[in-house]
C-alpha positions in Angstrom: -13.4 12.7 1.3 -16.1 14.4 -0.3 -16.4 15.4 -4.1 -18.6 18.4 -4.1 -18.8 20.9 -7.0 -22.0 24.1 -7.1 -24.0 25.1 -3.7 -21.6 22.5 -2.1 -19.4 24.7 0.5 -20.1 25.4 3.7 -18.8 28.2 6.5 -17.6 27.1 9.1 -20.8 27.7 11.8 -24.5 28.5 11.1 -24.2 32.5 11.1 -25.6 34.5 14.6 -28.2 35.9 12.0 -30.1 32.2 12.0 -29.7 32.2 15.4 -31.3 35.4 16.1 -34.1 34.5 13.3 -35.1 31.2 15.4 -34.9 32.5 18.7 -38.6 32.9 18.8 -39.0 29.1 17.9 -36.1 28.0 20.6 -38.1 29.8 23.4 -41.6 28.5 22.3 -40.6 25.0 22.5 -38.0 25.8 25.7 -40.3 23.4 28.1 -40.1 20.9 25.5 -36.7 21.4 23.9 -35.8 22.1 20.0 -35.1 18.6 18.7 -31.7 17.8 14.5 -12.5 10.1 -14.0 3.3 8.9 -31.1 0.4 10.2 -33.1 2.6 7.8 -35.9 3.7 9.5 -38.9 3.4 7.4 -42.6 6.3 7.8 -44.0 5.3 8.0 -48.1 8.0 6.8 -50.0 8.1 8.2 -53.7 8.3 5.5 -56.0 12.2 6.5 -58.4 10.8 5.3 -62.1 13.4 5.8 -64.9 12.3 6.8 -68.5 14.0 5.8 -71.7 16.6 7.9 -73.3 15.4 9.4 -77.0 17.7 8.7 -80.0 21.3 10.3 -79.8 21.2 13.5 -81.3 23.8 16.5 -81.9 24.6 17.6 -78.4 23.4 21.2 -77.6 25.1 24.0 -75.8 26.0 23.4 -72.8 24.4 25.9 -70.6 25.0 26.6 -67.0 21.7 26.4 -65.1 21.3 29.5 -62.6 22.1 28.5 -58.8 18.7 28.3 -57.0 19.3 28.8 -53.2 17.7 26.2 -51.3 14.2 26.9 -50.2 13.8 25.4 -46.5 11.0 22.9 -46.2 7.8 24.6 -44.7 7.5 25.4 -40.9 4.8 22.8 -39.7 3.3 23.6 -36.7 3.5 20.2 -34.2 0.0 18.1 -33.8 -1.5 19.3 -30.3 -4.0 17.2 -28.9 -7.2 18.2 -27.9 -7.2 19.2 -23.6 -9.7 16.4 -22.5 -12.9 18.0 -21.2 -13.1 17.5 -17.6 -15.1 15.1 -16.0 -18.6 16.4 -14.8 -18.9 16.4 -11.2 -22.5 15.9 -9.2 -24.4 19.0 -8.0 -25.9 19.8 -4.7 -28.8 22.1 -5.7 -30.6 23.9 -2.7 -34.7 23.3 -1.9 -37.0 22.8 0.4 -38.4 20.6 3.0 -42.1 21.0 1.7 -40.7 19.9 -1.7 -39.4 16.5 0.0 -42.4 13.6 -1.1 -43.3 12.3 2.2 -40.9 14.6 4.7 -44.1 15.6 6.6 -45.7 12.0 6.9 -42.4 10.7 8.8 -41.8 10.4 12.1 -39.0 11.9 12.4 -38.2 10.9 16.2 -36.9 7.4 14.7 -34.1 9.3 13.2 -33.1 11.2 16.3 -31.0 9.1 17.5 -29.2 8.2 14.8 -28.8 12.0 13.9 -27.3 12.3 17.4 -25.2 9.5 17.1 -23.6 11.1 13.8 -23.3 14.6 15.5 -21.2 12.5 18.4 -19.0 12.6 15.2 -20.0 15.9 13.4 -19.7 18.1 16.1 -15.9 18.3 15.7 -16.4 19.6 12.3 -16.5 23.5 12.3 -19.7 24.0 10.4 -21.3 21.3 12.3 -20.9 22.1 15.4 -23.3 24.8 16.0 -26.2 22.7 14.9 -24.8 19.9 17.0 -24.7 21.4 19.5 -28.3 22.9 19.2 -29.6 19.8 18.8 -28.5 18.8 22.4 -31.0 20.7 23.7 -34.1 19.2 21.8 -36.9 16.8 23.1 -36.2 13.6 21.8 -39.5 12.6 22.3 -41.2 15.9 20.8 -41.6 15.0 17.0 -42.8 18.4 16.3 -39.8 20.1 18.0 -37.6 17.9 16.4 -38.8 18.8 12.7 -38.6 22.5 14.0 -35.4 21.5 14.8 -34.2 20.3 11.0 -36.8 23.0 9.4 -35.1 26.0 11.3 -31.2 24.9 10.8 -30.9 22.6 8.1 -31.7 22.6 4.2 -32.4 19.9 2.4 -30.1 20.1 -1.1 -31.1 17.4 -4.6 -28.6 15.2 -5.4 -28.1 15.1 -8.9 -25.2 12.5 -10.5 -22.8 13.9 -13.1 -24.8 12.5 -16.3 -27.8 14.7 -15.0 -29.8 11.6 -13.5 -31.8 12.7 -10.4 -32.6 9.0 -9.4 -30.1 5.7 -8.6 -30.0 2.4 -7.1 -30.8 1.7 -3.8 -30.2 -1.9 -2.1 -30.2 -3.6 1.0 -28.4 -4.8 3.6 -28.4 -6.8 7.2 -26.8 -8.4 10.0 -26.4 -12.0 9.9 -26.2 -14.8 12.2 -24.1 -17.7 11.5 -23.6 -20.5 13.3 -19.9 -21.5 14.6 -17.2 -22.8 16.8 -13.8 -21.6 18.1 -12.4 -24.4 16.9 -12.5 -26.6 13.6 -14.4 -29.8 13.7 -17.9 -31.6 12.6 -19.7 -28.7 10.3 -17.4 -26.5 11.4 -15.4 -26.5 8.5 -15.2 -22.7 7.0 -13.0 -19.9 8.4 -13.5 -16.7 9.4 -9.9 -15.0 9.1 -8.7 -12.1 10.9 -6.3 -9.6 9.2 -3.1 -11.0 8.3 0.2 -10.0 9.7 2.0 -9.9 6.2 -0.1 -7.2 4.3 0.5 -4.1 4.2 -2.2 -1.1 4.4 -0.7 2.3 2.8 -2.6 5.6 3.9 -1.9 7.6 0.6 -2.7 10.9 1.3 0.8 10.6 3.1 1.9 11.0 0.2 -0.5 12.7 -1.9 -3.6 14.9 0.4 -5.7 14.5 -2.8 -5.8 11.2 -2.4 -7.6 11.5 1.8 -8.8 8.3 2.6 -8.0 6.3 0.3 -5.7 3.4 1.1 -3.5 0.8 -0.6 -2.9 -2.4 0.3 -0.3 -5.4 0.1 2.3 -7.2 0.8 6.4 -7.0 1.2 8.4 -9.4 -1.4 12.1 -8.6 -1.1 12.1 -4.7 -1.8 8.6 -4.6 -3.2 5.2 -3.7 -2.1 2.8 -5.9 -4.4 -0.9 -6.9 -4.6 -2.0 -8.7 -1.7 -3.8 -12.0 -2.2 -7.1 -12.5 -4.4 -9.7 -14.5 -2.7 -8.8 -17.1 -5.0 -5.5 -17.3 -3.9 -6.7 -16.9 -0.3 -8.7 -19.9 -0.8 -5.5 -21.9 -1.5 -3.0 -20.7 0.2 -1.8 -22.1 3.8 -3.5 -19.5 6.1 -2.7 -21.5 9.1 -3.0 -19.7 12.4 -4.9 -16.8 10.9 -8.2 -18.1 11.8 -10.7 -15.9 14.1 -13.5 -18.6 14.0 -15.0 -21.7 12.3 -18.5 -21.6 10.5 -20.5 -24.4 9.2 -21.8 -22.7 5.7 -19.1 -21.1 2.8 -22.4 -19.7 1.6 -22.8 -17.9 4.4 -19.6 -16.6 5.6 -19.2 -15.9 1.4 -22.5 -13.5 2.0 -21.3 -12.6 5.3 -18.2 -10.7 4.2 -20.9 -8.9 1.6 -22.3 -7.3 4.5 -19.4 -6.6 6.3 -20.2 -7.7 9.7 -22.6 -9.9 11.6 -22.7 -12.6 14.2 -22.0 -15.7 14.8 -23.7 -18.1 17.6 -21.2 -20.0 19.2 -21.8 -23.9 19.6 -18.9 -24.9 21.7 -19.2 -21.8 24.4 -22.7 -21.4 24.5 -22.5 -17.1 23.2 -23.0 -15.1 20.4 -20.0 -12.5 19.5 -20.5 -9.9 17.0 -17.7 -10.4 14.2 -16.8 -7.0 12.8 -15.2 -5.5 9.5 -11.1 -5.0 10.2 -9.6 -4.7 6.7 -9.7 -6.0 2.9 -7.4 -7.3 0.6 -7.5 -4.2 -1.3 -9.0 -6.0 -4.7 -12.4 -4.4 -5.9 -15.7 -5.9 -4.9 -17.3 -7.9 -7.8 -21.1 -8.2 -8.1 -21.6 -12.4 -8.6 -24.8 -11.2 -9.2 -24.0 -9.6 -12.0 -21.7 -12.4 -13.4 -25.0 -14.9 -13.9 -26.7 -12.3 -15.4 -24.2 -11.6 -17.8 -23.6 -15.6 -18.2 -27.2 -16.0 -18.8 -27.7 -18.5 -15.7 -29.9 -15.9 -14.0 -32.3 -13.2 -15.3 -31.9 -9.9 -13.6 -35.3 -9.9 -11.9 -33.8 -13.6 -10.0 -30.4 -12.2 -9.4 -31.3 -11.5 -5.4 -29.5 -12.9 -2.6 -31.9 -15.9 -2.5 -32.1 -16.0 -6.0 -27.9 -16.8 -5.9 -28.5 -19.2 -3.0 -30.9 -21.1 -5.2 -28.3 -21.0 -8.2 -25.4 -22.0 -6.3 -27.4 -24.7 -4.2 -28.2 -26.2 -7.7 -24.7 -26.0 -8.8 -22.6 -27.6 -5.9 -19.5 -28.0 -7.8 -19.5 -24.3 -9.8 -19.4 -22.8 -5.8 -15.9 -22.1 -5.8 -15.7 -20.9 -9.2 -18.6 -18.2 -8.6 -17.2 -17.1 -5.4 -13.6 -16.4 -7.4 -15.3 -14.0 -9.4 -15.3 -11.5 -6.7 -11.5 -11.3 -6.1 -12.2 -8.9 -2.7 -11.6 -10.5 0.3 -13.2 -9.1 4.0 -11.0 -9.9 7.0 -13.0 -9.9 10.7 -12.3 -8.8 14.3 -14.2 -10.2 17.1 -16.2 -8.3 19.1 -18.7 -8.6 22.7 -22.3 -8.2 21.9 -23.2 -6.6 25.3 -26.8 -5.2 23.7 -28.3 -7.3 20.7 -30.2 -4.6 20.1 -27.7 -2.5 19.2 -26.3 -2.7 15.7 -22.9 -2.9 14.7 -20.7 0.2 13.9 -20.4 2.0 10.5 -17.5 3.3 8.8 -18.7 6.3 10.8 -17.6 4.7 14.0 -20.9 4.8 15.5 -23.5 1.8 15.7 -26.0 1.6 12.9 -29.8 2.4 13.5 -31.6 -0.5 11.5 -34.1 1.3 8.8 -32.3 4.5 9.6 -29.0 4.3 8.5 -27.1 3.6 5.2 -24.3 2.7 3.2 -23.0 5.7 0.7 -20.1 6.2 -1.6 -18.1 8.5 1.0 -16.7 10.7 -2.4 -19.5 11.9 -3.0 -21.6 12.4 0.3 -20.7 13.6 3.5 -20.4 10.9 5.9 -22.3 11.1 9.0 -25.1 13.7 6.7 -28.5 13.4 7.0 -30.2 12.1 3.8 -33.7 12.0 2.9 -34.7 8.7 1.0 -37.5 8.9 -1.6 -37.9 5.3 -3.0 -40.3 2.3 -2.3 -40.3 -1.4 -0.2 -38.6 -4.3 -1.6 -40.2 -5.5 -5.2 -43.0 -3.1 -4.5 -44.4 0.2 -4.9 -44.7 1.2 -1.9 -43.1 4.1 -0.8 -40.2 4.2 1.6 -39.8 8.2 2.3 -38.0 8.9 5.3 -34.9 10.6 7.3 -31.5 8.3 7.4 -28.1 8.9 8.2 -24.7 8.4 6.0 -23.1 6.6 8.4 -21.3 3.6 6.7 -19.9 2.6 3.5 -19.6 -0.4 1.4 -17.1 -1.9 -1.6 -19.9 -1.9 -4.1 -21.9 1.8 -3.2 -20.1 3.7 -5.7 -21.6 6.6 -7.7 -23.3 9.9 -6.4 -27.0 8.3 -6.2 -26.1 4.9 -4.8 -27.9 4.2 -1.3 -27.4 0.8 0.8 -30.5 0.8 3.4 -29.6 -0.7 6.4 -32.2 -3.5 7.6 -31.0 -4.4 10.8 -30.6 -8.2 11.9 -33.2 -11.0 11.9 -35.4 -13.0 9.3 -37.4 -10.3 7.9 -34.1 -7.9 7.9 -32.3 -10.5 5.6 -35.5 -11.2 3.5 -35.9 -8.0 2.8 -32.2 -7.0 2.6 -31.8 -9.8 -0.5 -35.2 -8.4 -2.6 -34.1 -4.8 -1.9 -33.0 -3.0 -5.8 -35.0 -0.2 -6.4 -34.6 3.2 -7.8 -34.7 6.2 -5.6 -34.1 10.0 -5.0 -31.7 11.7 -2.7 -31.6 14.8 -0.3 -28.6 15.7 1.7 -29.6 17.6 4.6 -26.4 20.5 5.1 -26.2 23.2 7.9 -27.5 26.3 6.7 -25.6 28.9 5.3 -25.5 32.4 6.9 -28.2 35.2 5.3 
């Protein structure tokens, strides 16, 4: 579902014209391959006074007063109210690769995969699929070929939010590995639920296209559809039987449902199973983050996933109360973890490429897009400039400039994942459009 307003459309395949104008560069590199948101009326009352009679006096005349017709009250026209402007809407504007800070120091065969894992997806989209395609005949290993590749049939287009800001946040996230059992007993203590048979998930663009993608869910009571659960409620309710798996930290499997997927190392079998998003409760995501700033128990510079550790490990008995700030709740399935080195999957549907793939608001941006990332390292200046793919989503990357960069899994992936809030610039790489 993608909200895109000036230099945003597309046809429906790259025109034969590009084809014909790159034909020179496809045969060149043919031993290596080309690489891709009652007015209420007062009522005045006239106040009736009464004035003394004078003295009596000698009556006059009487005279008949002549007959005034009634004179109808004015015609007032009715109070229209202003038409609401409407909202401003982001804009895609159109530049080039040399323009991009830092497109021609990357190395741009890290991304290739992930690009072809996104055209797996893309190329059943008609003005994808000529580039797709295409890109099935480039050298993987050919960096050169594969910036040809991008140079020849994509262009790179500014994202720029609706209040004119060309810059937004960018965070972080990983794959983490808890520790668990099958069943509850000794640490093991903390569920991992999988998604309940009692709630409801409603695709409304049954109902209304507009509305593509967006889903709502709940539960039956009598004739009703209502709300499904909080996480506080959750918490308290009887969810007997709906357990996937037992953990032995409610701080982790809190932060694990933050990331939406990770794994959990088995104690009682001896293996390690990936445990994948399924389905939410449909309650927004709140930032508890955000809550101890606003609270004044954190500043916002200590308001990082270990910063919140550190708070909550200092307030024991305020754990529960924090988590129920953030009424969304993140239901698992379990899944084999054949290659550890392969990442989980995306809202995509395809696995994610650790510091090549990332989390965007799907509105806004074109899942599956390329998207160059001008920003810099985790509570640094360094710069982190490279070639990514939109390949997943999250509850809290909302807004036309808002960028979750996936770390991967391991130490340094969650240390990094937990400092990561920096400001960046985005690029979204389209097919071009015929000359």
């Amino acid at each position: 579902m993608v909200h895109q307003t000036m230099n945003t459309s597309r046809k429906n395949a790259t025109h034969a014209s590009i084809i014909k104008t790159h034909i020179a560069i496809l045969m060149s590199l043919t031993s290596r391959s080309l690489l891709v948101p009652l007015t209420v009326v007062a009522l005045s009352l006239a106040a009736c006074t009464t004035t003394p009679l004078p003295p009596a006096q000698a009556p006059a005349p009487a005279v008949t007063p002549p007959v005034t017709p009634p004179v109808a009250p004015p015609t007032v026209p009715p109070v229209v109210p202003p038409v609401p402007p409407k909202p401003a809407a982001l804009q895609m504007v159109p530049t080039t690769f040399a323009s991009l800070p830092g497109w021609d120091k990357d190395d741009v065969r890290a991304a290739w995969p992930a690009f072809m894992s996104s055209c797996s997806v893309l190329v059943k989209q008609p003005n994808w699929k000529e580039s797709c395609t295409i890109a099935r005949t480039v050298n993987g290993s050919d960096e050169q070929a594969i910036r040809t590749f991008f140079e020849a049939f994509m262009e790179p287009n500014q994202v720029i939010a609706p209040d004119g800001a060309t810059d937004g946040l960018i965070t972080g996230y990983y794959e983490p590995l808890l520790r668990g059992a099958r069943k509850k007993g000794g640490p093991y203590q903390t569920p991992l639920y999988k998604v309940p048979d009692d709630m409801l998930t409603i695709d409304l663009a049954s109902v209304y296209p507009e509305l593509k993608g967006m889903r709502l869910r709940g539960k039956l009571v009598g004739k009703k559809v209502v709300p499904y659960a909080t996480r506080a409620d959750i918490e308290k309710a009887d969810f007997s039987g709906k357990e996937l798996l037992w953990v032995d930290d409610p701080v982790e499997s809190f932060f694990l449902q933050v990331q939406g997927s990770g794994r959990v190392q088995l104690t009682d079998t001896q293996e390690t199973v990936r445990v994948a998003y399924a389905d939410q409760n449909g309650h927004p995501y709140k930032s508890i983050g955000k809550y101890l700033v606003e609270k004044g128990e954190l500043t916002l510079e200590q308001a990082s996933a270990q910063g919140i550790k550190a708070w909550i490990a200092g307030h024991p008995t305020r754990m529960q109360e924090l988590f129920n700030v953030n009424p969304s709740y993140v239901f698992f399935r379990e899944e084999r973890l054949p290659d550890p080195k392969v990442g989980p999957k995306g809202s995509l549907g395809v696995p994610l490429t650790p510091s090549r793939s990332v989390a965007v608001d799907a509105t806004q941006l074109p899942l599956g897009a390329p998207v160059f990332l001008s920003t810099t390292m985790p509570n640094s200046d360094i710069p982190l400039q490279r070639l990514v793919m939109a390949q997943d989503t999250g509850g809290a990357i909302r807004g036309a400039i808002r960028v979750d960069y996936f770390f991967g899994f391991g130490t340094e992936a969650s240390e990094n994942a937990g400092r990561m809030k920096q400001r960046g610039n985005v690029w979204v790489l389209l097919p071009k459009q015929p000359l």
